[in-house]
KOLMAR-244216 format. One record per residue (C-alpha): residue number from 1; residue in three letters; x, y negated, z. Coordinates in steps of 0.1 Angstrom, whole numbers, plus 2048, in hexadecimal, padded with zeros to 3 digits. Each point is the difference from the previous one (the first is absolute). Layout:
 kefi kolpa   u   v   w
  NUM   ALA   X   Y   Z
...
END
This chain:
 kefi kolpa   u   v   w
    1   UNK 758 25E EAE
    2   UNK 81A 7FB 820
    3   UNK 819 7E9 803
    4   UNK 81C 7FC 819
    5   UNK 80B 7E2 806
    6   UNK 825 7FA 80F
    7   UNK 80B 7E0 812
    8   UNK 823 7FF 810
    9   UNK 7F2 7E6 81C
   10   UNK 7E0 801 817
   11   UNK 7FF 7D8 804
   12   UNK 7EF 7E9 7EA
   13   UNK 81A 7EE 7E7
   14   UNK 7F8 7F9 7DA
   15   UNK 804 822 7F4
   16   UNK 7E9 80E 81B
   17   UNK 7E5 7E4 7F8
   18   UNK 802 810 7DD
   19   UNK 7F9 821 805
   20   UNK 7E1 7F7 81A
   21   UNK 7F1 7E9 7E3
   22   UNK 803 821 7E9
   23   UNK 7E9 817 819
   24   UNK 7DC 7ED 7F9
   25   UNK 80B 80A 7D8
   26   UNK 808 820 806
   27   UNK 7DF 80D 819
   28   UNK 7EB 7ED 7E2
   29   UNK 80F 81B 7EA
   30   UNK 7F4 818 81A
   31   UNK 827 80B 801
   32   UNK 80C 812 821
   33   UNK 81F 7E8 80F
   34   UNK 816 80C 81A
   35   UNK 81A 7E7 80F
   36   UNK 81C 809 80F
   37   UNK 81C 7E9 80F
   38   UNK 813 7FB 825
   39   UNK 7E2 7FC 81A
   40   UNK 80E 7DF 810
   41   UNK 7EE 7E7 7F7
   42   UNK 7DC 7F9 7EE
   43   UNK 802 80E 7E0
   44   UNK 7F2 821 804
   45   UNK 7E5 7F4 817
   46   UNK 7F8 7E7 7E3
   47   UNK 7FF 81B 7E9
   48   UNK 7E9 816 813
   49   UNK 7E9 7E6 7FE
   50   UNK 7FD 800 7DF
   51   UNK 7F3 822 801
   52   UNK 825 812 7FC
   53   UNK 80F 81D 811
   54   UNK 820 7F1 813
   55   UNK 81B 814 80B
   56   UNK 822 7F2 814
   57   UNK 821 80C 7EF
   58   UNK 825 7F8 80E
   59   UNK 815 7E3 7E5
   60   UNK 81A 7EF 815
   61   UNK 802 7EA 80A
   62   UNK 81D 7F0 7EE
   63   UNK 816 7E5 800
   64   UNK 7EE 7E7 7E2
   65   UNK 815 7F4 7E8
   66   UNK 824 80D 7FC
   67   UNK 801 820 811
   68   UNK 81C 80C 81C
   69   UNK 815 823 800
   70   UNK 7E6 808 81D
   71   UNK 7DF 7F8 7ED
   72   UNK 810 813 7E1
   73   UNK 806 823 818
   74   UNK 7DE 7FB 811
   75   UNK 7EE 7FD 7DE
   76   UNK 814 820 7F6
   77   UNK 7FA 812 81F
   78   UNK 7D5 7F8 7FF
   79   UNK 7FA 806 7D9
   80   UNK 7FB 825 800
   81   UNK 7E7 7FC 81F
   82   UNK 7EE 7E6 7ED
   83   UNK 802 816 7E0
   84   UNK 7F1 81E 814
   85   UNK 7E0 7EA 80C
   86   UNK 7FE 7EF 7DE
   87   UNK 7FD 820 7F3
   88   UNK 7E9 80D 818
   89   UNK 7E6 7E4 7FD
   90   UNK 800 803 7D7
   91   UNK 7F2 826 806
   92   UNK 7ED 7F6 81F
   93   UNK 7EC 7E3 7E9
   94   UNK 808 814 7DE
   95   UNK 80B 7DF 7F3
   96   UNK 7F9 7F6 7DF
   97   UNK 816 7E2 7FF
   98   UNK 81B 7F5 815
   99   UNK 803 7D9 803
  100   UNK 81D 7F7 813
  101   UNK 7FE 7D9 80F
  102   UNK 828 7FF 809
  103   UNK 824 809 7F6
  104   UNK 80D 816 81D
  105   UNK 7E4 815 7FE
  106   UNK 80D 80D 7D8
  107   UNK 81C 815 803
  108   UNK 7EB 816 81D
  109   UNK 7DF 801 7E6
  110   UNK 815 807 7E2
  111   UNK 80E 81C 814
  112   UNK 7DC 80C 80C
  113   UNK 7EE 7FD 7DF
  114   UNK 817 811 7E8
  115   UNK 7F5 7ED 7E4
  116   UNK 7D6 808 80C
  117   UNK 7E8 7F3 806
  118   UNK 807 7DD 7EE
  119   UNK 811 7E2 814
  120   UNK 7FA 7DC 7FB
  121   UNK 818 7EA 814
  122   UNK 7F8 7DE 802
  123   UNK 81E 7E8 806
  124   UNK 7FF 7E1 80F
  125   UNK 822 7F7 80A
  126   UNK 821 7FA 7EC
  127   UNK 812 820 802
  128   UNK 827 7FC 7FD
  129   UNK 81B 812 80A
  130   UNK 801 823 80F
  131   UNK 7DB 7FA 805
  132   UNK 7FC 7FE 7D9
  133   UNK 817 81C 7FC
  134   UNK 7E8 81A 819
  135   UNK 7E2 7EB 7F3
  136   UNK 80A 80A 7DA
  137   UNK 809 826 804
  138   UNK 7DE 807 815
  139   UNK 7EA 7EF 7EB
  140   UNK 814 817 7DF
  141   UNK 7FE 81E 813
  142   UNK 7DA 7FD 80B
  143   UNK 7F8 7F6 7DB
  144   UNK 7EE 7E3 812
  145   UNK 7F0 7E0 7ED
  146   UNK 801 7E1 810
  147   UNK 7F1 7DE 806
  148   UNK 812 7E3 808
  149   UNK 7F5 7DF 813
  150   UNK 80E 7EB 7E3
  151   UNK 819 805 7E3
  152   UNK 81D 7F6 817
  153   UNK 7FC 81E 815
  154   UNK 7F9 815 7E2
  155   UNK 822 7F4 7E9
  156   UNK 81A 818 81D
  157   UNK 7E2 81D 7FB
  158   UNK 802 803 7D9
  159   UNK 81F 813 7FE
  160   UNK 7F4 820 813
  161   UNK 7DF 7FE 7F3
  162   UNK 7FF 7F0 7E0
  163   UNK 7E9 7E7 7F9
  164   UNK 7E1 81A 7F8
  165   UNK 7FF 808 825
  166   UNK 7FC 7DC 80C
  167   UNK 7E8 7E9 803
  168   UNK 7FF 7DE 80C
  169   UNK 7DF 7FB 817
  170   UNK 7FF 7D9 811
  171   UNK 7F1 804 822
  172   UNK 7DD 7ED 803
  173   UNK 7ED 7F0 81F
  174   UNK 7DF 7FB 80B
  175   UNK 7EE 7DC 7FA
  176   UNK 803 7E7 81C
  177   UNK 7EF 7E4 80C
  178   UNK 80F 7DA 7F0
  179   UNK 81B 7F6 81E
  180   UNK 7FC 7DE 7FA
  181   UNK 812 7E8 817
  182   UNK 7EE 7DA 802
  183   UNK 823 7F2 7F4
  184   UNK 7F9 7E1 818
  185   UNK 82A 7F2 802
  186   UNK 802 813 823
  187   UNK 815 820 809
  188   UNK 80E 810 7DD
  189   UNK 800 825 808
  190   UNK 818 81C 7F3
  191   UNK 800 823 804
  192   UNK 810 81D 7FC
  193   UNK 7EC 820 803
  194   UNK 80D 827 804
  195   UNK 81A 819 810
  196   UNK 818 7EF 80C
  197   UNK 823 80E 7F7
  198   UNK 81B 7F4 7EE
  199   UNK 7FB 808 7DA
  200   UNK 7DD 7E9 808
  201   UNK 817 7E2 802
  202   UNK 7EF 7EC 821
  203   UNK 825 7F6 80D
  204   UNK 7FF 7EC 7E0
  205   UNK 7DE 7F2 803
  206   UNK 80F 7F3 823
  207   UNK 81F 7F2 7F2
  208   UNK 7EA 7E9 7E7
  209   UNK 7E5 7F8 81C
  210   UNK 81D 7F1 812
  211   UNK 808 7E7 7E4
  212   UNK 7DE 7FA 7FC
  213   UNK 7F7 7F9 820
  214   UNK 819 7E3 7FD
  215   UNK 7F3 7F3 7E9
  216   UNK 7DA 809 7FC
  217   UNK 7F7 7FF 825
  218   UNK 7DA 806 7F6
  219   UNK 80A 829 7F2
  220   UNK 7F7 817 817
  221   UNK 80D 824 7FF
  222   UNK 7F2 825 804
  223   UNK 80C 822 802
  224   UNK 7EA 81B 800
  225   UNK 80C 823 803
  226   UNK 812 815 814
  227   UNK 81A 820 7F9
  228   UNK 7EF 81A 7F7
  229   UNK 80E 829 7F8
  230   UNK 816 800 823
  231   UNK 81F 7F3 7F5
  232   UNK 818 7EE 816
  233   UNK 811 7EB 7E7
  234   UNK 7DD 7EC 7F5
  235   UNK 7F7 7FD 828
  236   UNK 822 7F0 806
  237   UNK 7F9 7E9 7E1
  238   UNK 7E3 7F4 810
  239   UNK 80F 7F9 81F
  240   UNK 81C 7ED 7F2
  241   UNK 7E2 7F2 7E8
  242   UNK 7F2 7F0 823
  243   UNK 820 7F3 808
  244   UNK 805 7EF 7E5
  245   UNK 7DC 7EF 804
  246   UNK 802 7F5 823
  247   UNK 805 7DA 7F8
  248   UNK 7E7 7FA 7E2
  249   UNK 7DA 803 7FC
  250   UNK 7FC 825 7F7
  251   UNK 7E5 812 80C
  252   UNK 807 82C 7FF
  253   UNK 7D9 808 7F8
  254   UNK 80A 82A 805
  255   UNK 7EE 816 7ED
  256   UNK 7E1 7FD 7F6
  257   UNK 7E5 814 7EF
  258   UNK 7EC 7E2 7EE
  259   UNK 817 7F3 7EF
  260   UNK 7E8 7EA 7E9
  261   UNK 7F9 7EE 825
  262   UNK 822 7F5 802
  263   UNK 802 7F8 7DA
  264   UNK 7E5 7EA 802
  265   UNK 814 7ED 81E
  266   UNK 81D 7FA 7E8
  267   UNK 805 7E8 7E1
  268   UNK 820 812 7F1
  269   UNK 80A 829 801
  270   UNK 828 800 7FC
  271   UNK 80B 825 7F7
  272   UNK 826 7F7 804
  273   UNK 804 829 7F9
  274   UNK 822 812 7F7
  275   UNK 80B 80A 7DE
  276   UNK 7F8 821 806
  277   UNK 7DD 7F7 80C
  278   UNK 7E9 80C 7E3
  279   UNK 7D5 7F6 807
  280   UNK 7F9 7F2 81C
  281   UNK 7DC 806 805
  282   UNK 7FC 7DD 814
  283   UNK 806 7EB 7DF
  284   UNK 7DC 812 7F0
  285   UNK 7ED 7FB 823
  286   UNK 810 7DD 7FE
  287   UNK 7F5 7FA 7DC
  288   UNK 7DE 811 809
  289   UNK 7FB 7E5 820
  290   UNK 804 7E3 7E5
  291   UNK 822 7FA 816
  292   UNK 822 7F6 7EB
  293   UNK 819 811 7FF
  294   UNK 828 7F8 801
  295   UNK 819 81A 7F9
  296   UNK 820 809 7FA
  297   UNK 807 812 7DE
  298   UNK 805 820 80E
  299   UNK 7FF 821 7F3
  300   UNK 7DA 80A 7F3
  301   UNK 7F9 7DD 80A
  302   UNK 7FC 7EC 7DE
  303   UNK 7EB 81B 7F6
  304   UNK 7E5 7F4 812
  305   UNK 806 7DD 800
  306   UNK 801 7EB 7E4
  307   UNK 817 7DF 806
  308   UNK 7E9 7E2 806
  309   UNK 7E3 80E 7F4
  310   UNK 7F5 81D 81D
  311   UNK 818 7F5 817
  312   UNK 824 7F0 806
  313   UNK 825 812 7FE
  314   UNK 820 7F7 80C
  315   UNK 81E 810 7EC
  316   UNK 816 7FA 814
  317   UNK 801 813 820
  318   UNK 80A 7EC 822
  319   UNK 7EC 7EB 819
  320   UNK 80E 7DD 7F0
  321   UNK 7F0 80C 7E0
  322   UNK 7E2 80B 812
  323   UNK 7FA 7DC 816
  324   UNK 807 7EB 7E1
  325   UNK 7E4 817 7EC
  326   UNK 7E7 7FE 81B
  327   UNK 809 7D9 809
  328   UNK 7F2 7F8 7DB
  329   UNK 7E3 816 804
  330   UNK 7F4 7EF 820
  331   UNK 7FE 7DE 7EC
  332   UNK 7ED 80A 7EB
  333   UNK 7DE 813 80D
  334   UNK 7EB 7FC 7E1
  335   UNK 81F 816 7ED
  336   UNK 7F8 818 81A
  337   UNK 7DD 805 7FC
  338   UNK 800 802 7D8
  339   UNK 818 81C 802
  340   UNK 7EC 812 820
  341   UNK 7E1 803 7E4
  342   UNK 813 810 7E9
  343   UNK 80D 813 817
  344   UNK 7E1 80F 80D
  345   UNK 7F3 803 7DD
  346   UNK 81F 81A 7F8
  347   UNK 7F1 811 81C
  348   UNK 7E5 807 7F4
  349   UNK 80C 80B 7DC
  350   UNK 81F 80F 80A
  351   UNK 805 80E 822
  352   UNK 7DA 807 809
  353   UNK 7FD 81D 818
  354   UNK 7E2 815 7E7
  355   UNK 821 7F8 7E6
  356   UNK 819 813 811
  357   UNK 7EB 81A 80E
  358   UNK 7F2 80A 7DB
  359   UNK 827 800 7F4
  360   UNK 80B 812 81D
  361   UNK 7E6 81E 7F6
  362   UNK 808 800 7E1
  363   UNK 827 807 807
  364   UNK 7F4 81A 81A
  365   UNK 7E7 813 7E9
  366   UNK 818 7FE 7E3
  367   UNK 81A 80F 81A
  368   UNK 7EA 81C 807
  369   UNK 7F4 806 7DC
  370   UNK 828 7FF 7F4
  371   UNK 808 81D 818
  372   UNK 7E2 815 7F9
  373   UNK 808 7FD 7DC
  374   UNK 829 808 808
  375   UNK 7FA 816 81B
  376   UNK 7DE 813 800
  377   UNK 7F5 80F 81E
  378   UNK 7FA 826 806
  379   UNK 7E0 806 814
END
């Protein structure tokens, strides 16, 4: 069987990760995959790897976030191009699936497909808005089922598709070695780890290392990331990010591929994230390290954290709230640890890698068997 896989960026966020973990599955079922997505950056060299046919495709870039008048005409102006190559590489693979890994690519497939071969879209972000609006009508049109990162990203999906069509899939991560830290009364280190840009919430995370540094001099600070999918707006956020931080003990790690190295350098993960912000996929590598976790209660968030027993939340949403909340952590390490076992634990039952993989095949051959059943094929 042949699959082509969409992705609406070429660099390596969440989403991205997602689809690479899905390629070992898919060559063990001996299926053909064919990724397509915008050739800057290492996805499609990843991908080839893996043993996949990669091909560069034009998506943007865009303005993240709200969109301007100017991102609105552009998008316009490039969707029949992009509908002409999408529709050119389904007959050039003779696709058997379509699995689209992002939004903007939908209203271009929907156009290309005309309702075959089947399309699986998997969402991982919020959709609101317009982007909803586009999101909805493509996925209708296209007949498309769809997997969603977490039942908050799913609830704006249901009224297109119905709940039939969707199907809530919890992304998974490999097993990591134990990042235990000796605990000795010296530095206290906290992190945050991933893109940086303003729905990740770091200009908060600054805010409350401020108070903190006042008044637990030991805490030590990290942020790891950088701005990723070339927009201005998140590289100016981390400028003013390192403004902010000139006069307390921050350290700006940049991006890094080993990301269990620099968990195992830190005692807490904060995810200070957005309301909008629906999995972030550092929270499982975090709960896989044996590192815990402190997050606000933010969109998908509490679905993967249970309050006090897998990790901490903070309702409410600003840095005072955020300080205070970490401040009582710090006091007491041994809390820390007991909830970092359980932590890792869920892991392993919940969010394993072989977990998400087997689910994620299962929507995708279910996909395929739907539309050969609704749409048979003439040969």
């Amino acid at each position: 069987m042949n699959i082509l896989c969409l992705d609406q960026f070429g660099e390596l966020g969440g989403a991205q990760r997602c689809l690479l973990d899905l390629l070992p599955a898919l060559a063990e079922r001996e299926w053909r995959v064919h990724v397509a997505a915008p050739g800057e950056g290492p996805l499609l060299e990843c991908a080839a790897r893996f043993g996949a046919t990669a091909d560069p495709i034009r998506c943007g870039p865009y303005s993240s976030g709200s969109k301007t008048i100017r991102d609105m005409v552009r998008f316009a102006a490039d969707t029949p191009q992009l509908t002409n190559h999408i529709r050119a590489l389904i007959s050039r693979y003779h696709a058997d699936l379509i699995y689209v890994n992002g939004p903007r690519l939908l209203p271009a497939v929907a156009l290309a497909l005309r309702r075959e071969p089947p399309m699986l879209f998997h969402a991982h972000s919020f959709l609101g808005g317009s982007a909803r609006l586009l999101a909805g009508r493509s996925l209708a049109i296209a007949g498309a089922a769809v997997v969603a990162s977490c039942r908050f990203v799913a609830a704006p999906l249901r009224s297109y598709i119905g709940d039939r069509g969707i199907r809530v899939v919890y992304n998974g991560v490999r097993e990591m070695p134990f990042a235990s830290r000796p605990g000795d009364g010296a530095e206290f280190r906290i992190g945050v780890i991933g893109r940086i840009a303003p729905e990740k919430g770091q200009a908060d995370f600054v805010h409350a290392a401020r108070i903190l540094h006042r008044l637990l001099p030991q805490c030590g600070f990290v942020i790891c990331g950088r701005p990723l999918f070339a927009d201005p707006a998140a590289m100016r956020y981390a400028n003013a990010l390192k403004e902010m931080s000139k006069d307390l003990p921050i350290e700006f790690a940049g991006w890094r591929e080993d990301v269990e190295e620099i968990l195992s350098t830190l005692d807490l993960l904060v995810v200070p994230s957005s309301p909008v912000d629906a999995t972030p996929r550092v929270i499982l590598e975090a709960f896989a390290a044996g590192v815990p976790v402190l997050a606000f209660a933010s969109g998908g968030i509490p679905e993967m954290i249970e309050p006090d027993v897998t990790g901490f939340l903070v309702e409410q949403r600003s840095a005072q709230a955020l300080a205070s909340a970490i401040g009582d952590l710090v006091r007491e390490p041994s809390r820390l640890r007991e909830v970092a076992e359980r932590a890792r634990a869920s892991a392993r039952a919940r969010f394993s890698l072989e977990r998400y993989r087997a689910e994620m095949m299962e929507a995708m051959e279910a996909c395929v068997d739907h539309g050969r059943r609704q749409r048979p094929r003439v040969f």
